[in-house]
LOFI-933282 format. One line per 3 residues: number of its first residue (from 0); for each residue x, z, y of C-alpha. Coordinates in steps of 0.2 Angstrom, whole numbers. Each point is the difference from the previous one (the first is absolute). Layout:
<nodes>
NUM = X:Z:Y ~ ...
</nodes>
This chain:
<nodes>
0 = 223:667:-243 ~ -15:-5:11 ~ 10:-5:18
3 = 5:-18:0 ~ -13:-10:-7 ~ -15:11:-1
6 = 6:5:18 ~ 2:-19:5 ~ -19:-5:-7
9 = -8:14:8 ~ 6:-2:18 ~ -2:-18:1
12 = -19:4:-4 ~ 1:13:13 ~ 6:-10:12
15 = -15:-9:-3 ~ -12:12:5 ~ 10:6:17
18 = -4:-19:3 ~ -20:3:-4 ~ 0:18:8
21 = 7:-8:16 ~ -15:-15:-2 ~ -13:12:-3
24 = 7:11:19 ~ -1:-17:6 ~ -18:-4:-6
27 = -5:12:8 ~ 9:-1:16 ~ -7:-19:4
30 = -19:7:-6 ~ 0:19:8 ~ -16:-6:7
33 = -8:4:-15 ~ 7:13:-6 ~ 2:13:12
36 = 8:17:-5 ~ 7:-4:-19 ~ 5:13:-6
39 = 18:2:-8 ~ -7:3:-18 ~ -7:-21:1
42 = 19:-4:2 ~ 6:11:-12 ~ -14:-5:-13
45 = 4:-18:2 ~ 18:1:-10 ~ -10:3:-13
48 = -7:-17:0 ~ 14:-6:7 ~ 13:5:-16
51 = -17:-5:-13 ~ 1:-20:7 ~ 20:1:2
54 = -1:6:-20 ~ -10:-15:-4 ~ 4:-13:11
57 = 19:1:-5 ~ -2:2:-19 ~ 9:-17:-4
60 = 15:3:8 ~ 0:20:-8 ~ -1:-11:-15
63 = 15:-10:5 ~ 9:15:6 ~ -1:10:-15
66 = 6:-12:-13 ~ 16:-2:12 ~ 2:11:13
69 = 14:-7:8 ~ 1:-19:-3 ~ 12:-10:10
72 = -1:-17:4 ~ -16:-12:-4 ~ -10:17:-8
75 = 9:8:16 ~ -9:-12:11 ~ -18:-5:-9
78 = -2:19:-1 ~ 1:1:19 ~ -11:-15:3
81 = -13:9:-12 ~ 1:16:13 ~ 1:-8:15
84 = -16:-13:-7 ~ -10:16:-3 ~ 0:8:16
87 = -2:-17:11 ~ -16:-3:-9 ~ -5:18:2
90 = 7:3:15 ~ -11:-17:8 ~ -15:7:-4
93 = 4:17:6 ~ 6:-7:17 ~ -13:-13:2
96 = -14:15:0 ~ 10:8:14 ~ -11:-10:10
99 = -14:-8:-11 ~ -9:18:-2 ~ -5:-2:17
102 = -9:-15:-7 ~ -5:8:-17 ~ 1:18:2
105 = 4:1:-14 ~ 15:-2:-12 ~ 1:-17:-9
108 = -5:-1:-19 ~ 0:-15:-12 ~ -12:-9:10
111 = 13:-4:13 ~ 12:-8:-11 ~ -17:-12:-2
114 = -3:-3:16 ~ 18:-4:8 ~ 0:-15:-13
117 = -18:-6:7 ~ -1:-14:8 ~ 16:-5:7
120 = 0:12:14 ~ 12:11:-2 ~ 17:-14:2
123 = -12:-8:13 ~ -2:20:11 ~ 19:5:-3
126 = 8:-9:15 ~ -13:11:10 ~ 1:14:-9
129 = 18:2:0 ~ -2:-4:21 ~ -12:18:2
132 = 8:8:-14 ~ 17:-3:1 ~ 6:18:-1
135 = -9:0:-18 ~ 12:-12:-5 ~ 14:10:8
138 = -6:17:-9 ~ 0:-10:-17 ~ 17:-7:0
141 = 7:16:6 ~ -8:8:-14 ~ 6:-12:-12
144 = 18:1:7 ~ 0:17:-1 ~ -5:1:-18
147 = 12:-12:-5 ~ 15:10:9 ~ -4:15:-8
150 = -2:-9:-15 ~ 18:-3:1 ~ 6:16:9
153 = -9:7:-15 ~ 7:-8:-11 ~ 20:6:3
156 = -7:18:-4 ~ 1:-5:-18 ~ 13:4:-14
159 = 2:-9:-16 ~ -11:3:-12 ~ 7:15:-11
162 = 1:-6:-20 ~ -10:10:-14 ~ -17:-6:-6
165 = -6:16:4 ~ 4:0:18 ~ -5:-19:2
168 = -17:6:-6 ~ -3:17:9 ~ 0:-7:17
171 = -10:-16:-3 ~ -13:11:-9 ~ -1:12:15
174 = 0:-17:11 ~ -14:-5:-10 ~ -11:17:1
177 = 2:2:19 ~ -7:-19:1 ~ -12:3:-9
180 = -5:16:8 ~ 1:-7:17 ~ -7:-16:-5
183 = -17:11:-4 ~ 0:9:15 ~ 6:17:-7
186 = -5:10:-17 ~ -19:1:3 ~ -10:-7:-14
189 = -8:-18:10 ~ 15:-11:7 ~ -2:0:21
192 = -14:-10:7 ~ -2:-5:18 ~ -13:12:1
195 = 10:15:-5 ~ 6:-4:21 ~ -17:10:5
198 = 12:15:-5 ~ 12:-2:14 ~ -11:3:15
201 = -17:-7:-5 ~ -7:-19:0 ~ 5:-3:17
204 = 16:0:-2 ~ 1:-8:-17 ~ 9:-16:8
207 = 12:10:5 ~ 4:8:-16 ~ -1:-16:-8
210 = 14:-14:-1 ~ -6:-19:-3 ~ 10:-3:-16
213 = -9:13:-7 ~ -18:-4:4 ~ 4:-20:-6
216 = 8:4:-16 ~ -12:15:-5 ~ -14:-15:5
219 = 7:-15:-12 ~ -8:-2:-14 ~ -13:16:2
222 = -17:-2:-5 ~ -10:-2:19 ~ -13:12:-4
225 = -6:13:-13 ~ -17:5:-1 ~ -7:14:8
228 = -14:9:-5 ~ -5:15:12 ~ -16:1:-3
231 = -18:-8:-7 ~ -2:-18:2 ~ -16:2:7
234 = 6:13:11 ~ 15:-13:6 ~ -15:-13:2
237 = -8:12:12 ~ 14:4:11 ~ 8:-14:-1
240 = -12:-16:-4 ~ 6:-16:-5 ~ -13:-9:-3
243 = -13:-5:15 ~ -15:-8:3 ~ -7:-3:18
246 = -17:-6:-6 ~ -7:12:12 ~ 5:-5:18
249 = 3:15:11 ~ 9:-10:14 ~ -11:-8:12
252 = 7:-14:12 ~ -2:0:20 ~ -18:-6:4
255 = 0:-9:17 ~ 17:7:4 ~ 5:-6:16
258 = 19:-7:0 ~ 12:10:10 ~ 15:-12:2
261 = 16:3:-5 ~ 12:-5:16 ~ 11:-15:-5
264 = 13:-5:14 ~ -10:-15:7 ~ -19:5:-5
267 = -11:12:-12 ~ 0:-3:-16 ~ -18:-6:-7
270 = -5:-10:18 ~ 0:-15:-9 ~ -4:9:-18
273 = -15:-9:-11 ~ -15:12:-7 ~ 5:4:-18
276 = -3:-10:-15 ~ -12:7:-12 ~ 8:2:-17
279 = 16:10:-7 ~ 11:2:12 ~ 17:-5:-1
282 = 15:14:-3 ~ 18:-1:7 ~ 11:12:-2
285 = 15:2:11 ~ 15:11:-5 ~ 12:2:13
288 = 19:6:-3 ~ 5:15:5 ~ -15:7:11
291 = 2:18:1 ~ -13:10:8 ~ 14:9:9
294 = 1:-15:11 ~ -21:-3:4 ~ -4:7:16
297 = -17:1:-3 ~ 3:10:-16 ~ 15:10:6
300 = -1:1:17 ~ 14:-8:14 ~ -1:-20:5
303 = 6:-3:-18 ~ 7:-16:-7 ~ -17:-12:-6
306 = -12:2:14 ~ -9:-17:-9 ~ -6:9:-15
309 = -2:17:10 ~ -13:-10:8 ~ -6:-8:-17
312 = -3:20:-6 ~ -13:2:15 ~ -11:-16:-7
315 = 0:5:-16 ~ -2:13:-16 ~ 17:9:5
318 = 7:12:-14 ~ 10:13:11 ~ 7:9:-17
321 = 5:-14:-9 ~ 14:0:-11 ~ 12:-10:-10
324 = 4:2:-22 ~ 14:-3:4 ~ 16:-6:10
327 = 4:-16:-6 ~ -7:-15:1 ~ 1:-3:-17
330 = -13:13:-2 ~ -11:-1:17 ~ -6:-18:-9
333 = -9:6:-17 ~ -4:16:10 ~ -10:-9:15
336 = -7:-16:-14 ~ 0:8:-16 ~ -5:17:5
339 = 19:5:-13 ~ 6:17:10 ~ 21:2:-1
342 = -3:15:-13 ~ 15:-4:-12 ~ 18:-4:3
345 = 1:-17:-1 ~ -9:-13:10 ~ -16:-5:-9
348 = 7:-19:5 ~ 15:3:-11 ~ -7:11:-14
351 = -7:-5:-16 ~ -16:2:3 ~ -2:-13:13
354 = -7:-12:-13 ~ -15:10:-3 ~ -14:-8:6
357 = -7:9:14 ~ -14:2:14 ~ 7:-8:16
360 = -8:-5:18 ~ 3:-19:-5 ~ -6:1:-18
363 = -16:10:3 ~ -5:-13:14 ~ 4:-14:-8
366 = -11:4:-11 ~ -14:-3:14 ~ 7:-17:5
369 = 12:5:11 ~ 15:-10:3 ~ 16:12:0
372 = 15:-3:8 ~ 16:12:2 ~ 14:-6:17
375 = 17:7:1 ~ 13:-8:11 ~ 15:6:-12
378 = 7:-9:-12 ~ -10:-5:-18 ~ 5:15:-11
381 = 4:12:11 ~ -3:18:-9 ~ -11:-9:-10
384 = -14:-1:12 ~ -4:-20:-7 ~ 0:9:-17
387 = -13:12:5 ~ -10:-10:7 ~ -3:-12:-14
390 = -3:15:-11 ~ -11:9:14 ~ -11:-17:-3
393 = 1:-9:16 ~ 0:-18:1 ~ 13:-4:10
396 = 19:7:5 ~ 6:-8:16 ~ 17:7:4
399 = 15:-8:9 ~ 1:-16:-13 ~ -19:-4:5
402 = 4:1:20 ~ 0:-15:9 ~ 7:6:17
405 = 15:-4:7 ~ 16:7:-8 ~ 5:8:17
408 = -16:12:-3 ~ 11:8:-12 ~ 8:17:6
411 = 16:-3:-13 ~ -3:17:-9 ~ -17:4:-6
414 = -10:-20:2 ~ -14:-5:13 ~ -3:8:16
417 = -16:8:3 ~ -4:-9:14 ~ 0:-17:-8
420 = -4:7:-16 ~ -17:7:6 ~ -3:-15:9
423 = 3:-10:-15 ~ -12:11:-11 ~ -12:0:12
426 = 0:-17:-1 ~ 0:-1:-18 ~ -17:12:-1
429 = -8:-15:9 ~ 2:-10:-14 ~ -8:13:-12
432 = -15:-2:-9 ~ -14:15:4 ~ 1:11:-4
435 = 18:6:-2 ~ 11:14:-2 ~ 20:0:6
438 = 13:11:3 ~ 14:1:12 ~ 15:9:0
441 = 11:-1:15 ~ 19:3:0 ~ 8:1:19
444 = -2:15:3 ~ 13:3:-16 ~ 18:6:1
447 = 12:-10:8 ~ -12:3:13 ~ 6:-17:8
450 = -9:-11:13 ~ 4:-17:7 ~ 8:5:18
453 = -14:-6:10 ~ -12:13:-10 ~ 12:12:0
456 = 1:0:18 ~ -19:1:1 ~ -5:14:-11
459 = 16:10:2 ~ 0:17:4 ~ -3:16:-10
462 = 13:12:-9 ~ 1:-7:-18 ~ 3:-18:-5
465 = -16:0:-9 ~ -9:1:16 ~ 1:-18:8
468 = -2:-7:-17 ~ -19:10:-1 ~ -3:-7:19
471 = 4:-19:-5 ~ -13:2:-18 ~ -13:10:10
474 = 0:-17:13 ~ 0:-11:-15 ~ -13:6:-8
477 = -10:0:16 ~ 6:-20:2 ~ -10:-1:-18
480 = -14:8:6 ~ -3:-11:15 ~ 2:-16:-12
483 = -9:8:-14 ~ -17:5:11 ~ 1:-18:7
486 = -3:-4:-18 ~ -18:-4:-9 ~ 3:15:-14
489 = 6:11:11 ~ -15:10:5 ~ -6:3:-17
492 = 16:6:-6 ~ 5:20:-4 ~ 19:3:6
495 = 8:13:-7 ~ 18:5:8 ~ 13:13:-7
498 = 17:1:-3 ~ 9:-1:-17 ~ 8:17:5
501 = 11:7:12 ~ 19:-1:6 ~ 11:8:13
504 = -10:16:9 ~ 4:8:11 ~ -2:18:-3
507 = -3:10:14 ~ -12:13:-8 ~ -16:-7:10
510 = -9:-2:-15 ~ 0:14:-13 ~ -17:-2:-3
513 = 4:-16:-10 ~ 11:-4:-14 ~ 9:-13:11
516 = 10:-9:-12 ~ -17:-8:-7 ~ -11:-2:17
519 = -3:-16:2 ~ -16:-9:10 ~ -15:-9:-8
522 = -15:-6:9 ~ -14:-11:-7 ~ -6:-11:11
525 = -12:-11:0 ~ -10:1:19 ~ -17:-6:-6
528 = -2:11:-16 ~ 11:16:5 ~ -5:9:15
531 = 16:10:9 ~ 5:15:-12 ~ 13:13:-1
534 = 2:9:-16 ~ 9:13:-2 ~ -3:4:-20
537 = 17:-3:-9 ~ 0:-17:-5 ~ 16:-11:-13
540 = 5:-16:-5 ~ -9:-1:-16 ~ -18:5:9
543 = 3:-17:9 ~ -6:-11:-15 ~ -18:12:-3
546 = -2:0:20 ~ -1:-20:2 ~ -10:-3:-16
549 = -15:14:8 ~ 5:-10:15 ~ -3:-19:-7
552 = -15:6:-10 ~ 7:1:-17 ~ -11:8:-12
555 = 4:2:-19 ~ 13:13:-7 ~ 17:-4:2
558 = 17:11:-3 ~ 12:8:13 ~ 9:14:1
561 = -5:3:18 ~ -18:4:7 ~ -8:-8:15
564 = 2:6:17 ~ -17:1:4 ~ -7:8:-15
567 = 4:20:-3 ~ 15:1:-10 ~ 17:9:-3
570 = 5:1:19 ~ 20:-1:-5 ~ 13:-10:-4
573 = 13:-1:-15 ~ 15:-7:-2 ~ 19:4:-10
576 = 16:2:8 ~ 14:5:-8 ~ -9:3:-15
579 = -9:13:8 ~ -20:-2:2 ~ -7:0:18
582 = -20:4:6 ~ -3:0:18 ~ -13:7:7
585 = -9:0:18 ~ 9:19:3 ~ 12:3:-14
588 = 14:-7:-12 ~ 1:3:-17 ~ 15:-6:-13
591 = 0:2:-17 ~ 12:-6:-16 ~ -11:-2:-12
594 = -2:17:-9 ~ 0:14:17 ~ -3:-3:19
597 = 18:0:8 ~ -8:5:17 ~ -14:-1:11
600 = 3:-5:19 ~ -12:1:14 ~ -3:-12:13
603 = 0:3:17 ~ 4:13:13 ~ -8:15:-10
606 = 11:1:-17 ~ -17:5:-8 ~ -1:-2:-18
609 = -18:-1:-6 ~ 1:6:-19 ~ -16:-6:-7
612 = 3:-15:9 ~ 20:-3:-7 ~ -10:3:-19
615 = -14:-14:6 ~ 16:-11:2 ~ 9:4:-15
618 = -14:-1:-12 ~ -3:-20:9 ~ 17:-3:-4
621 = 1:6:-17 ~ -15:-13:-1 ~ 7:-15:10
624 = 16:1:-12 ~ -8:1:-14 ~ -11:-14:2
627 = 15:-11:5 ~ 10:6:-13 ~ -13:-2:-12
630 = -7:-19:6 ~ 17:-7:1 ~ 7:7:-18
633 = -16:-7:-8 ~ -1:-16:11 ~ -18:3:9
636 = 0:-5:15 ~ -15:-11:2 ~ -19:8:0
639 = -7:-6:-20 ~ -15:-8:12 ~ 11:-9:12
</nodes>
């Protein structure tokens, strides 16, 4: 009664999943580097997922198949089309994260949707992403073929539907109940959530477990946050404060200090430097693509791949545990100027609650008479940055529109060159008005990973495409040094340098004692005020905004969720991946999903797990969620005395 069209509806949806059970063996194939020894259960757990989004996802044309079973013609015809427009959708996304978790790491959600359609760089970057990942685009039209040949093979299995009401009506109804109940994920009493992956090997392997489908469609339309209550507010306020006040200066500057020179090519850096200026100094904050830690001799060890800023870390406040909230660029920016940790699943860029007025670098020192100013060499719009920077309160956006360069500085895929680019905004900081505040972000050093020939020749070398890219930034940004330091501002001026996150690491297990997916450097330099210092306390984005107001003698309260890197403090970093919560610690790992700790992980050679320590860190987590939950929902993200 139940064989042909019953039989025809649920094979073609199977054939579906063999399509995202062979993506999911390929996922991880193309990132074994970080996931080492998955265990079969992540595979198995995965179909689960798998058969939930498939149930969802293809509910219009189940709709269509069930009022005619076996149309011919038009409905024959617009029924396949309505399959077949399914799965390339889906299938897109899927494939597309093949490679983008190495970016991410992490499985898309809503937010991407956002982001592709930011800016005009995605039609303007597919020429040269198709050129590197070619074999993406192969992967998805095999997939797609194959789904549509089964759809058809399938389709032949059928017999004609069988008359009697009752008959018409029993195997629709069971159609409908095994929909549903793989629609849900099963019988249990809550319908699947990403989370419900932790089960299938642990958080580590929740990507795995996970297909992108499922993490974009159970993300459209969800309320970004809830509030979480774990504890007192006063208690959160204590292990987590929000609120500061550096009234009290515990940070003394170099007295008489005398200037050891950082080696330029042609002569030290500060032979021909003035004596500071009294007054505020100036602050500009430099946010290179891609930096990885990984790739700093100086902080990992080797001849490493920016020997100008591993030079810069000797002359300054260098912060040797550093790490990024996130790994994006969309959310290394609120995190290093508005002190806004990546600590839900969306960007903060792209969510709602981007319109709340909030405590940022350029708002906060505006509000002394500084003149604020915010460079990126990409095009106007692009995720949004020219967005956040009006609302983050700077006075000026100066983006790819604004450059007056030639048009042969432009690489073709991303905008300006950092070489020119930082010439250009060095050039521009001239004309400031003192004191001022500016940001630049850089973007070479960026996938395509291309250079023009004559550069590529130069700084070629290394195992990874991202390597001669770092070389070519690392000399630009020594190029703006020796412009900059030629300049009357320059030597009352407090650089700060980091990376927006990481991207492409090598893995070769030299560094357990970090959570190398998020080491980036950051130095404070500023050679007359900050005598040379390495700090090894665990130090994040979102610290950077309380570390340069101590720094440029801000006094009054003022809101942030990070804490000053020269004043004691939670010594960790947070972040959220994959909708799991992360702290990081100076010797351990913890990860956490909101109501129970997933696991603790020790870094380091000795795999020691210090249990009062792993309770410190989830009790400051607890705290660091609930105040970010808890100031975002009720849009309070500014000190009352600011």
């Amino acid at each position: 009664m139940f064989r042909g069209p019953l039989l025809v509806l649920l094979l073609r949806l199977l054939s579906v999943a063999v399509v995202y059970t062979a993506l999911r063996i390929l996922f991880h194939a193309l990132n074994s580097a970080a996931f080492p020894d998955v265990p079969v259960v992540a595979f198995l757990g995965g179909v689960r997922f798998d058969l939930s989004a498939i149930a969802w996802l293809h509910l219009p044309w189940v709709v269509l198949y069930l009022v005619n079973p076996d149309p011919g013609g038009v409905l024959g015809r617009i029924q396949f089309l309505v399959f077949i427009s399914i799965n390339a959708v889906a299938l897109f996304f899927n494939c597309v994260d093949l490679e983008y978790f190495k970016f991410s790491m992490k499985r898309s959600t809503a937010d991407f949707i956002r982001i592709l359609g930011a800016g005009g760089d995605t039609v303007n970057l597919l020429p040269a992403f198709l050129k590197d990942y070619w074999y993406i685009l192969l992967i998805y039209l095999g997939c797609l073929t194959a789904i549509a040949w089964s759809y058809v093979r399938i389709g032949r299995l059928g017999t004609v539907e069988r008359s009697g009401i009752l008959r018409k009506a029993a195997w629709r109804i069971l159609a409908i109940i095994l929909l549903v109940i793989a629609s849900r994920g099963g019988m249990q009493l809550i319908p699947l959530q990403p989370l419900d992956g932790v089960k299938y090997g642990g958080a580590t392997y929740l990507p795995v477990v996970l297909n992108t489908p499922f993490t974009i469609m159970t993300s459209l339309g969800k309320p970004v946050l809830e509030e979480r209550v774990y504890m007192d507010q006063r208690k959160a306020d204590e292990l987590w404060p929000v609120v500061h006040d550096h009234d009290t200066p515990i940070y003394q500057p170099a007295q008489a200090w005398d200037l050891r020179m950082i080696e330029f090519a042609d002569r030290p850096l500060g032979s021909d430097m003035e004596m500071v200026k009294t007054g505020p100094p100036n602050v500009v904050v430099i946010i290179l693509e891609s930096f990885s830690a990984v790739y700093s001799g100086r902080l990992a060890g080797g001849d490493g791949y920016m020997p100008f800023l591993d030079s810069l870390m000797g002359e300054g406040l260098n912060m040797t545990h550093a790490y990024a909230n996130g790994r994006r660029s969309i959310d290394g920016i609120p995190a290093i100027l508005g002190s806004i940790p990546e600590l839900m699943d969306e960007a903060f860029i792209t969510s709602p609650y981007a319109s709340i007025p909030f405590t940022s670098l350029a708002n906060t020192l505006a509000a002394e008479g500084y003149r604020t100013s915010f460079y990126h060499g990409g095009r106007n719009g692009t995720m949004g940055f020219d967005a956040f920077a009006r609302s983050a309160g700077f006075h000026g956006y100066f983006g790819l529109n604004e450059y007056t360069g030639p048009d042969s500085d432009n690489d073709g895929h991303w905008g300006v060159r950092d070489r020119p680019y930082l010439q250009y905004f060095a050039a521009q900081l001239a004309r400031e008005q003192e004191p001022f505040m500016s940001t630049v972000f850089t973007l070479s050093s960026h996938h395509p990973y291309e250079l023009p020939p004559a550069d590529a020749e130069r700084f070629g070398g290394g195992t990874l495409p991202i390597h001669p890219t770092l070389r070519y930034a690392d000399d630009a940004l020594r190029h703006f040094f020796l412009t900059a330091r030629t300049m009357p501002w320059y030597a009352n001026t407090l650089f700060v340098i980091t990376a927006d996150h990481t991207a492409d690491i090598e893995r070769d297990g030299r560094h357990s004692d970090k959570a190398i997916d998020y080491w980036v450097p950051l130095v404070y330099y500023m050679p007359q005020r900050i005598a040379p210092t390495e700090q090894d306390r665990v130090t994040q984005h979102i610290d950077i905004l309380p570390t340069i107001l101590e720094l440029a003698d801000h006094t009054g309260p003022f809101f942030s969720f990070g804490h000053s890197a020269l004043r004691p403090g939670p010594p960790y970093a947070v972040h959220n991946n994959n909708g799991v919560y992360n702290i990081i610690g100076a010797s351990m790992h913890l990860q956490f999903d909101g109501e129970q700790v997933l696991g603790v992980r020790a870094l380091g050679p000795t795999g020691t797990v210090d249990s009062s320590l792993a309770r410190d860190m989830e009790l400051r987590l607890k705290a660091a969620i609930q105040q970010f939950n808890g100031h975002l929902l009720s849009g309070d993200l500014t000190s009352s005395e600011q």
